[in-house]
VOPA-454398 format. One record per residue (C-alpha): residue in three letters; chain; x, y, z. Coordinates in nm, 3 decimals, padded with zeros to 5 digits. Each point is the difference from the previous one (the first is absolute). Layout:
BEGIN
ALA	A	X	Y	Z
...
//
This chain:
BEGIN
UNK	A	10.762	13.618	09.797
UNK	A	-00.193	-00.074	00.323
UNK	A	00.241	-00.047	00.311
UNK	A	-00.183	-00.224	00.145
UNK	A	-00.142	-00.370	-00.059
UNK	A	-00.371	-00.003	-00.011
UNK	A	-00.187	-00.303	00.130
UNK	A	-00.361	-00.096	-00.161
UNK	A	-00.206	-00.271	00.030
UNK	A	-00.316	-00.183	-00.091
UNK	A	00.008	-00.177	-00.350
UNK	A	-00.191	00.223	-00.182
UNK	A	00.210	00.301	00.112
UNK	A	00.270	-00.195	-00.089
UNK	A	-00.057	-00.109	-00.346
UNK	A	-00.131	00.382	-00.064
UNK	A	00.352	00.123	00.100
UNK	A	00.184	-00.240	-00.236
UNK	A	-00.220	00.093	-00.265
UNK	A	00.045	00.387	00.048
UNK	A	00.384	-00.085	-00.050
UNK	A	00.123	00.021	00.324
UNK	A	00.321	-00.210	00.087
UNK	A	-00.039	-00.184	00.278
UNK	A	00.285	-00.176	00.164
UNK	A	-00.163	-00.244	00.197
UNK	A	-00.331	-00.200	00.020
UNK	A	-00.032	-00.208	00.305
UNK	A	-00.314	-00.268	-00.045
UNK	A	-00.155	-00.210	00.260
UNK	A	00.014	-00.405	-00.088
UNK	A	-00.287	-00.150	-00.149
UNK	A	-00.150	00.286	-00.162
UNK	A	-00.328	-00.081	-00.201
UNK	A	-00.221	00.174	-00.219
UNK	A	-00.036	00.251	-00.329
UNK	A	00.114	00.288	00.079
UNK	A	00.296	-00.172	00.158
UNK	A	00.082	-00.217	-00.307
UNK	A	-00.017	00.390	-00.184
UNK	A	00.255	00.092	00.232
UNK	A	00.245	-00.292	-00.047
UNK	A	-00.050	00.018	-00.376
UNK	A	00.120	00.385	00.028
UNK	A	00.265	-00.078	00.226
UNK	A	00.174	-00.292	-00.275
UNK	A	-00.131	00.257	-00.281
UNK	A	00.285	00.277	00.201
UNK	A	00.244	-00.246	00.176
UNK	A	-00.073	00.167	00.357
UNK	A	00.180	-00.188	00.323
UNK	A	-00.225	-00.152	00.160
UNK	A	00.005	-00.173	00.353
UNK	A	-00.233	-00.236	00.181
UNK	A	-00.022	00.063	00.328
UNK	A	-00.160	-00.054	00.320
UNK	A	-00.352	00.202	00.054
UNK	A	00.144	00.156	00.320
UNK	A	00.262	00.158	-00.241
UNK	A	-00.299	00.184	-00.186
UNK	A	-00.152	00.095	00.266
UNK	A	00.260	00.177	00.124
UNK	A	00.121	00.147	-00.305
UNK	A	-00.400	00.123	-00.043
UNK	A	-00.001	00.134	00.318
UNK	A	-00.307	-00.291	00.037
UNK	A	-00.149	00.108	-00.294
UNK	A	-00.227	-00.142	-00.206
UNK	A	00.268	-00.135	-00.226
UNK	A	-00.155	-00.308	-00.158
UNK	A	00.306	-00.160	00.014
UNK	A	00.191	00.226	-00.240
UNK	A	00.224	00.237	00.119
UNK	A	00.212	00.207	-00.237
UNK	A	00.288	00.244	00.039
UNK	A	00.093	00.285	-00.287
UNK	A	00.337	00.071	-00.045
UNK	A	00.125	00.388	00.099
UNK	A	00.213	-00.032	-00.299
UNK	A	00.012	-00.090	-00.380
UNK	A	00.188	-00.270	-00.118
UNK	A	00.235	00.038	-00.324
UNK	A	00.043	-00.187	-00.330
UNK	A	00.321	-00.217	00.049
UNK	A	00.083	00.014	-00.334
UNK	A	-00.058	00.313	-00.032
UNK	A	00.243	00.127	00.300
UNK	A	00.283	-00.246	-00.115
UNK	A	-00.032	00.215	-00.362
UNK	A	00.009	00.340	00.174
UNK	A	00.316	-00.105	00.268
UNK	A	00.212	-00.132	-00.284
UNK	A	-00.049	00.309	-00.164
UNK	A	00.092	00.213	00.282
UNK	A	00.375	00.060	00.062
UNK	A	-00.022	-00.288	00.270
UNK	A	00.147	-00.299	00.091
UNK	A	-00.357	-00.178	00.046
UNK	A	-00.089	-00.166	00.360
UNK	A	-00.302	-00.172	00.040
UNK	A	-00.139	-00.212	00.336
UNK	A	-00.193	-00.268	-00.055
UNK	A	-00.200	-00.123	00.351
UNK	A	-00.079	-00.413	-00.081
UNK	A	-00.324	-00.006	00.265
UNK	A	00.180	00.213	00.278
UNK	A	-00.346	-00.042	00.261
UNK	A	00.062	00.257	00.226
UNK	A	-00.117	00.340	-00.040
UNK	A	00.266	00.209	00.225
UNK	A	00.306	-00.223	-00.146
UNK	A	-00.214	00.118	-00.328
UNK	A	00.035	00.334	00.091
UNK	A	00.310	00.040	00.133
UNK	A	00.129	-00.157	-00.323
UNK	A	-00.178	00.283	-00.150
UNK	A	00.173	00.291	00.153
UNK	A	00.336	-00.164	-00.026
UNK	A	00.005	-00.026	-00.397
UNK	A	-00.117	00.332	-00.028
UNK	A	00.292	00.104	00.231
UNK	A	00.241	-00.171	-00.246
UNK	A	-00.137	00.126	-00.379
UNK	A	-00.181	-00.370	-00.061
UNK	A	-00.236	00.062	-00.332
UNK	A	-00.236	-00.253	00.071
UNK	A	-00.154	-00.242	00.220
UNK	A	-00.170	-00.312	-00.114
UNK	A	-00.249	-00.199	00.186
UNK	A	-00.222	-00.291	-00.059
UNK	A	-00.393	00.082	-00.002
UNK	A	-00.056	-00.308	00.170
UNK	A	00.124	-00.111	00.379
UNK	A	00.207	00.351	00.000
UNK	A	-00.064	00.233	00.322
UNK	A	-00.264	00.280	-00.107
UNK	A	00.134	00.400	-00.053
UNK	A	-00.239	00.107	00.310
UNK	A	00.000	00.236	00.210
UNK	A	00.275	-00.179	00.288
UNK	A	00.172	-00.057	-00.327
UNK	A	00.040	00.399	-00.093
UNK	A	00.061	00.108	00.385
UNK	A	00.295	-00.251	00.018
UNK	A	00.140	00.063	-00.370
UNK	A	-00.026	00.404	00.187
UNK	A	-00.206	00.088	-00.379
UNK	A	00.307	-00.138	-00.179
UNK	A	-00.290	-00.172	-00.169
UNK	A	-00.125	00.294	-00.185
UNK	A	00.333	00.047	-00.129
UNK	A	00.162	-00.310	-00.169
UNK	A	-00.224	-00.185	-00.270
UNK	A	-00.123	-00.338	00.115
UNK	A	-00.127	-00.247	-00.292
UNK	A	-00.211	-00.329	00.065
UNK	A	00.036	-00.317	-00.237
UNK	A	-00.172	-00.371	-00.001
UNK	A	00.302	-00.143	00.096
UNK	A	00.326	00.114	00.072
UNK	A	00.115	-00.255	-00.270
UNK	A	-00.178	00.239	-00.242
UNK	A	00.221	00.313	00.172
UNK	A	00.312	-00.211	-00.063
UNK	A	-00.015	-00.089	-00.352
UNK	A	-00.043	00.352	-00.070
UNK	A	00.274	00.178	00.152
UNK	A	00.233	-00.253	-00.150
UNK	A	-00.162	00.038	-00.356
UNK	A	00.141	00.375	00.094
UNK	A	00.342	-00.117	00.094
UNK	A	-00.064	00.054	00.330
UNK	A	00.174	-00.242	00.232
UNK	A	-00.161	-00.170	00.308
UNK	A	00.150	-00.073	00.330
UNK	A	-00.238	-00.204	00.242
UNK	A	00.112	00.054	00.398
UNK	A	00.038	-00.373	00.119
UNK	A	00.201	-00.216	00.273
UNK	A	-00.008	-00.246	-00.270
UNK	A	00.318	00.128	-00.204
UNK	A	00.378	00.034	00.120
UNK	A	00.029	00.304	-00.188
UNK	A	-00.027	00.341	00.241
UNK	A	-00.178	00.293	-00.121
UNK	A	00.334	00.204	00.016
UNK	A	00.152	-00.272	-00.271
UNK	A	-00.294	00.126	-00.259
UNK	A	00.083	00.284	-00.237
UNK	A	-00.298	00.208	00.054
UNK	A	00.104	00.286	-00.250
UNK	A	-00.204	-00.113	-00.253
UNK	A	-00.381	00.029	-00.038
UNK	A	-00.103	-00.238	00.268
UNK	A	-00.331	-00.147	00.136
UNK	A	00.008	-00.117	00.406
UNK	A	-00.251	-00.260	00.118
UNK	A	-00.100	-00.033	00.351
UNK	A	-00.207	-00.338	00.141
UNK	A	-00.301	-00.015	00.233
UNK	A	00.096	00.042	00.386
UNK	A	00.008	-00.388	00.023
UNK	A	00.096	-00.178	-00.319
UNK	A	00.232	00.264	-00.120
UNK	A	-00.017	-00.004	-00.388
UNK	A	-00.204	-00.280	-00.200
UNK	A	00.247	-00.263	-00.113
UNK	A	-00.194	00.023	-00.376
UNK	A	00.098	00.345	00.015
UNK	A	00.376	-00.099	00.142
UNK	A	00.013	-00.176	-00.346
UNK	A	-00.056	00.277	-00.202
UNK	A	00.228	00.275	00.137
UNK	A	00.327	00.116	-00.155
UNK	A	00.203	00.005	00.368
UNK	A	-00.045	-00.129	00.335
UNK	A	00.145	00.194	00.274
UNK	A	-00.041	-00.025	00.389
UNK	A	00.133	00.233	00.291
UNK	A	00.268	-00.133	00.218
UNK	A	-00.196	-00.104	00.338
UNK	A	00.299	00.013	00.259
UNK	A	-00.228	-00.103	00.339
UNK	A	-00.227	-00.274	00.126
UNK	A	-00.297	00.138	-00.154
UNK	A	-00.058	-00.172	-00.334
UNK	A	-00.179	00.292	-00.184
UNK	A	-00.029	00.383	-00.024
UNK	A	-00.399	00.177	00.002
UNK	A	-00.089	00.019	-00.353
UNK	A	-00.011	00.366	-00.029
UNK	A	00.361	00.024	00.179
UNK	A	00.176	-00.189	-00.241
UNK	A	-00.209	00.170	-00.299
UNK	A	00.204	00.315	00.131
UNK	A	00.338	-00.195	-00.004
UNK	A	-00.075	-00.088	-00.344
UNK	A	-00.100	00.331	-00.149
UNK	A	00.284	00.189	00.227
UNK	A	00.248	-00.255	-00.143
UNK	A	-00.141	00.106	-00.330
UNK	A	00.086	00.383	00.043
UNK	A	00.270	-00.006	00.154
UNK	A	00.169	-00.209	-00.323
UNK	A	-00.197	00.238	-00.211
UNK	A	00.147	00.283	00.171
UNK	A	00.384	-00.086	-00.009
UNK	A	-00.014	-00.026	-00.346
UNK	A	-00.192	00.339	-00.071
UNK	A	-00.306	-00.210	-00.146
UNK	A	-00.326	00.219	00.013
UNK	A	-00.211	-00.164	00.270
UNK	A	-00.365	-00.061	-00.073
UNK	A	-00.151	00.306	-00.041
UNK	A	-00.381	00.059	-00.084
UNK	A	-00.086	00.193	-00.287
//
């Protein structure tokens, strides 16, 4: 695997790099975007469910280094992305208590990779993000995860609905991190194969999603400040999660 995002642009290079099977994790279009080879390009991009943003032509410019980008700019992911269904089959065959991490649209790319390196610190087997409005595996992603990207699996889905319903076809509970619950994290029994969801920087976890989850749990917030960084109480979570593991000899995640 590459270390390193690469950045192309211009429509035609574009469309020739999705074609040639490359996996690109982000394509960033400019508004109002006309003409054939464009509508090629769009039909490619619903054909392969790529994230897509719209964004300002400054934005391209910059990411092109003021190239002649034709308002496409796309990025190809440094890593591959795994089956879902596939990992879930392999971890609960392993002699683990499965852990998976499910991101619902975390934005940022350094809370992204922080995240990162602090499930692969604590055994998790999997992380699940949405391919659309989730922050990009790029290269500020990798530097902050410090290459704990090229070591734990990372799986994309439509929607992290479609992540839900099948870890709990696999008896696989879910626990969504939320202020909206008067249940603490450290009143969840998180010795059993467990799934942790963690919301977007600023609406926390989608309430449709809130609806669907086995537990709600929240950490106990004993200051002024309303709310922890996303990526600090990820770690409270997960930390919460070994250290229950651990007292009772359960086998943390461990990668096979």
């Amino acid at each position: 695997m590459e270390n390193k995002t690469t950045t192309i642009f211009g429509i035609r290079a574009i469309i020739e790099a999705i074609e040639s099977g490359s996996t690109m994790s982000k394509i960033y279009l400019q508004k109002a975007l006309r003409g054939e080879l464009y509508y090629e390009l769009n039909k490619l991009i619903k054909e392969k469910s790529i994230a897509t943003s719209v964004v300002p032509v400054e934005k391209l410019n910059r990411l092109s280094k003021n190239g002649n980008h034709q308002g496409a700019v796309a990025q190809i992911s440094p890593i591959e992305f795994y089956d879902l269904e596939t990992l879930i089959n392999e971890t609960l065959e392993s002699n683990t208590t499965p852990l998976f991490l499910l991101l619902d649209q975390l934005s940022d790319v350094r809370n992204f990779g922080a995240i990162i390196r602090t499930a692969e610190c604590t055994g998790v087997n999997g992380i699940i993000i949405q391919k659309d409005g989730s922050a990009p595996v790029n290269a500020e992603t990798i530097k902050t995860s410090a290459g704990a990207a090229f070591k734990i699996p990372i799986c994309k889905v439509d929607h992290i609905k479609d992540a839900l319903f099948i870890l709990q076809a696999s008896d696989i509970k879910t626990v969504a991190a939320t202020e909206k619950t008067d249940t603490s994290i450290y009143d969840v029994d998180l010795n059993q194969p467990i799934a942790i969801i963690m919301g977007s920087e600023h609406r926390g976890v989608n309430p449709s999603i809130l609806k669907m989850v086995d537990y709600k749990a929240k950490l106990p917030l004993l200051g002024e400040i309303a709310s922890l960084n996303v990526s600090v109480a990820c770690g409270a979570f997960l930390y919460e999660t070994v250290r229950q593991r651990m007292a009772v000899g359960s086998r943390v995640g461990s990668r096979q």
